[in-house]
C-alpha positions in Angstrom: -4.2 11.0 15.2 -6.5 14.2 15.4 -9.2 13.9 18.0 -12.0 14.5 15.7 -10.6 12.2 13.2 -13.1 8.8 14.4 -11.5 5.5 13.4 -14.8 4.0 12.8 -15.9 6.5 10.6 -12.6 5.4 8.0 -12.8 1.8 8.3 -15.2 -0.4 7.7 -16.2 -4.2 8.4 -15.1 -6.0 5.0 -12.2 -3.5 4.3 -8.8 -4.8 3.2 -5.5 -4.0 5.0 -2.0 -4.1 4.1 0.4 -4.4 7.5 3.8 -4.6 8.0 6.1 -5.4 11.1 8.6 -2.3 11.0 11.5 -4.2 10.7 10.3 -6.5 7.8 9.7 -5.8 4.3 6.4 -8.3 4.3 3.1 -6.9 3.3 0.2 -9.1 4.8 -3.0 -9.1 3.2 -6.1 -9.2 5.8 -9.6 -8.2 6.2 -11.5 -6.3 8.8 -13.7 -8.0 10.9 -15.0 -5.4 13.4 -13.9 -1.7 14.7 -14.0 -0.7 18.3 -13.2 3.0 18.5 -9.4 2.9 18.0 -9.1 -0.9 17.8 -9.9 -3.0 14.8 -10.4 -6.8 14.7 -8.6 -8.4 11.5 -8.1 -12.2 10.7 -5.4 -13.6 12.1 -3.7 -15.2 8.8 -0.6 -17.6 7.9 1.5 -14.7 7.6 1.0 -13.6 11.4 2.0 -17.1 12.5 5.3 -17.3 10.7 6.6 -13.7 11.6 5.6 -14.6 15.1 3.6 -11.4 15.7 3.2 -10.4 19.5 1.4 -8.2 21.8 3.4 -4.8 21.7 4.7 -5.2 18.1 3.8 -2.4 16.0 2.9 -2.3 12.4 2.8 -0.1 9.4 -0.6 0.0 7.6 -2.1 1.0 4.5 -5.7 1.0 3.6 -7.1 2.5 0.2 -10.9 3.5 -1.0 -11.8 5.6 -4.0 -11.0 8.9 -2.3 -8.2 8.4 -0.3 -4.9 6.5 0.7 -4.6 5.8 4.4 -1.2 5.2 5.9 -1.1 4.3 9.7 0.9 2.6 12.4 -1.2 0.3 14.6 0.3 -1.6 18.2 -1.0 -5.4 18.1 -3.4 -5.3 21.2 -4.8 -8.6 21.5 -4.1 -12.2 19.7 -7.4 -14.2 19.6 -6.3 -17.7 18.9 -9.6 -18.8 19.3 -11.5 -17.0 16.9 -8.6 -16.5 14.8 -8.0 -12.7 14.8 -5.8 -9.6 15.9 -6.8 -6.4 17.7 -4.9 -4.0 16.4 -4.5 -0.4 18.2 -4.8 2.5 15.7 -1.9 5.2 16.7 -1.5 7.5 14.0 -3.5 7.9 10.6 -2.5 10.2 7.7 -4.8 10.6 4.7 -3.4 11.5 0.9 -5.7 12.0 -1.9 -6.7 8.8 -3.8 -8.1 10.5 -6.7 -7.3 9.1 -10.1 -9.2 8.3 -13.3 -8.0 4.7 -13.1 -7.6 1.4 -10.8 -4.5 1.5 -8.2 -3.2 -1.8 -7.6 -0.8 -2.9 -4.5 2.4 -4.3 -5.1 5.9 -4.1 -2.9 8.3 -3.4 -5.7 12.0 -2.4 -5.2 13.3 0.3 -7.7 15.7 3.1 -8.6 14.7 6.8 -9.6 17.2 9.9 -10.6 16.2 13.7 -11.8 16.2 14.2 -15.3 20.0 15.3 -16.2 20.9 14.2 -13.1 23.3 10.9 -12.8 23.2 9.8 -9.4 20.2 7.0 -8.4 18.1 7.1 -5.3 16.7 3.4 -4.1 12.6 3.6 -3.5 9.7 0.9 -2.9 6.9 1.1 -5.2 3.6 0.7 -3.6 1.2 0.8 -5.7 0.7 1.3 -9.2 -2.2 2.3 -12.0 -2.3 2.8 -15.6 -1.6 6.4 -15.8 0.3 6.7 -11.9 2.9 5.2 -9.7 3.7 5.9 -5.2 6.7 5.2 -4.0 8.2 5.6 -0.6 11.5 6.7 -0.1 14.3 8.2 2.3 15.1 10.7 -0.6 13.5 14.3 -1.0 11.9 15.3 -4.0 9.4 18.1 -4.8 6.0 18.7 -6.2 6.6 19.1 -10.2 9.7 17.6 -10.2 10.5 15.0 -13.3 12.2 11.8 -13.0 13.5 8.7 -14.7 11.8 6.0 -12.9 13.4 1.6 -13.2 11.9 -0.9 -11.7 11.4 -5.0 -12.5 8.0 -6.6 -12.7 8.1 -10.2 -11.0 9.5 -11.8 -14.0 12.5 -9.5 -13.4 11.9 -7.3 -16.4 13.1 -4.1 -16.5 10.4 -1.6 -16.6 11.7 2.8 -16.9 9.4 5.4 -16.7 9.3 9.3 -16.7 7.4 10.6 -14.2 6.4 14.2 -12.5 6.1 14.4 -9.3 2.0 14.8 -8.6 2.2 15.0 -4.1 4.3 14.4 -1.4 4.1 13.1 2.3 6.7 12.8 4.8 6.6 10.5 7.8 9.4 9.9 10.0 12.2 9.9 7.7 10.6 8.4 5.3 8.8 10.3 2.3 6.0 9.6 0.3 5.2 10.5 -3.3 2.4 10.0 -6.0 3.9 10.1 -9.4 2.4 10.6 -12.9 3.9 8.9 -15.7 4.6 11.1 -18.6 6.5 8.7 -20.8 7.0 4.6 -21.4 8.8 3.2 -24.5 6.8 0.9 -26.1 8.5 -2.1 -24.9 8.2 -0.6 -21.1 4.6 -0.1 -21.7 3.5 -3.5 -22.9 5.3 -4.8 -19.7 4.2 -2.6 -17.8 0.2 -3.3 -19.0 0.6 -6.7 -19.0 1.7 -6.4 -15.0 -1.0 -4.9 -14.0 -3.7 -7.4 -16.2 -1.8 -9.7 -13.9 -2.4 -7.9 -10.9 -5.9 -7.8 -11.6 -6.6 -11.3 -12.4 -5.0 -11.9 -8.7 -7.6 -8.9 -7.1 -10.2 -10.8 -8.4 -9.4 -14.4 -6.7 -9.0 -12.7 -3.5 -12.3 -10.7 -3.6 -13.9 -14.4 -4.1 -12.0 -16.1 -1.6 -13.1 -13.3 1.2 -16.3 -13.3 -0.1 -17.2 -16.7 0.4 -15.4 -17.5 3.5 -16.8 -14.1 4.9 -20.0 -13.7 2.9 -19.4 -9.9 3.1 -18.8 -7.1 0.5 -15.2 -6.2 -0.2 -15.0 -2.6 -0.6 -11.2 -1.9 -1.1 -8.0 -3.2 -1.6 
């Protein structure tokens, strides 16, 4: 993390975070309760307790605002059984641009993408998705401009396909990171694929409430 890039000045009290332990393919769902520098308090939820998270694990995070998608890794610091929250040590944070004309949702997705005219399939995770855009993450390199034949299936297990250009690109590790744009649904894709996210929002929503009233505080990304 660069020096002059101050925790505190990206998140926020009332934020949502996404974390996962790094060899699980969970996402929790949890809010910010208070930043310290380089440490941030989040509630300690269900999910913790049945993954058995300990001091020294480390995480994958995710944290989005209207600007900018934050990926990080984060070392569990402290477990406060008694107020019910988890410090969490901020390591490393890489920022992608966020901007987009419509609402990204978060979903954990598994799917399969190839290069137009190309036969063979590379396996990705979707990770979030919008009307008119789609990031996955993947172990497979692409390029910016590049145009492929995206499949996925929604939770009912429908198949959704999608051609897509390839909009930016991020690598960590050995993983890489790309923001897609859709180019082209069939019809029957697209109703699916609308109706999913309709769905998604309906769910956004009761969260908000439910962290709003427990919390009484404003909710200012998901």
């Amino acid at each position: 993390m660069s020096g002059s890039l101050k925790t505190e000045n990206i998140i926020k009290l009332g934020m949502i975070v996404r974390t996962k332990q790094q060899n699980s393919s969970d996402w929790v769902v949890t809010e910010v309760l208070n930043v310290y520098g380089r440490l941030i308090e989040v509630e300690l939820v269900k999910e913790y307790l049945a993954s058995v998270l300990m001091i020294g694990d480390i995480l994958d995070c995710q944290m989005t605002d209207n600007k900018n998608i934050y990926i990080m890794t984060a070392k569990v610091y402290n477990v406060k059984f008694a107020s019910r929250s988890v410090i969490l040590k901020i390591e490393t944070i890489n920022i992608i641009d966020n901007k987009r004309d419509y609402k990204r949702y978060n979903v954990y997705l598994s799917g399969t993408f190839r290069k137009i005219k190309e036969i063979y399939e590379n396996y990705c995770v979707i990770l979030n998705i919008s009307l008119e855009g789609i990031s996955i993450i993947t172990r497979s390199e692409l390029k910016k401009d590049d145009t492929i034949e995206l499949v996925t299936y929604n939770k009912m297990s429908h198949i959704i396909i999608a051609e897509c250009a390839v909009k930016w690109t991020c690598k960590q590790g050995s993983n890489y990171y790309y923001g897609l744009s859709i180019i082209n649904m069939d019809e029957k894709s697209k109703n699916l694929y609308q109706n999913f996210i309709r769905n998604l929002r309906r769910k956004e929503l009761k969260l908000y409430k439910k962290y709003k009233s427990h919390h009484d505080t404003d909710i200012t990304c998901l």
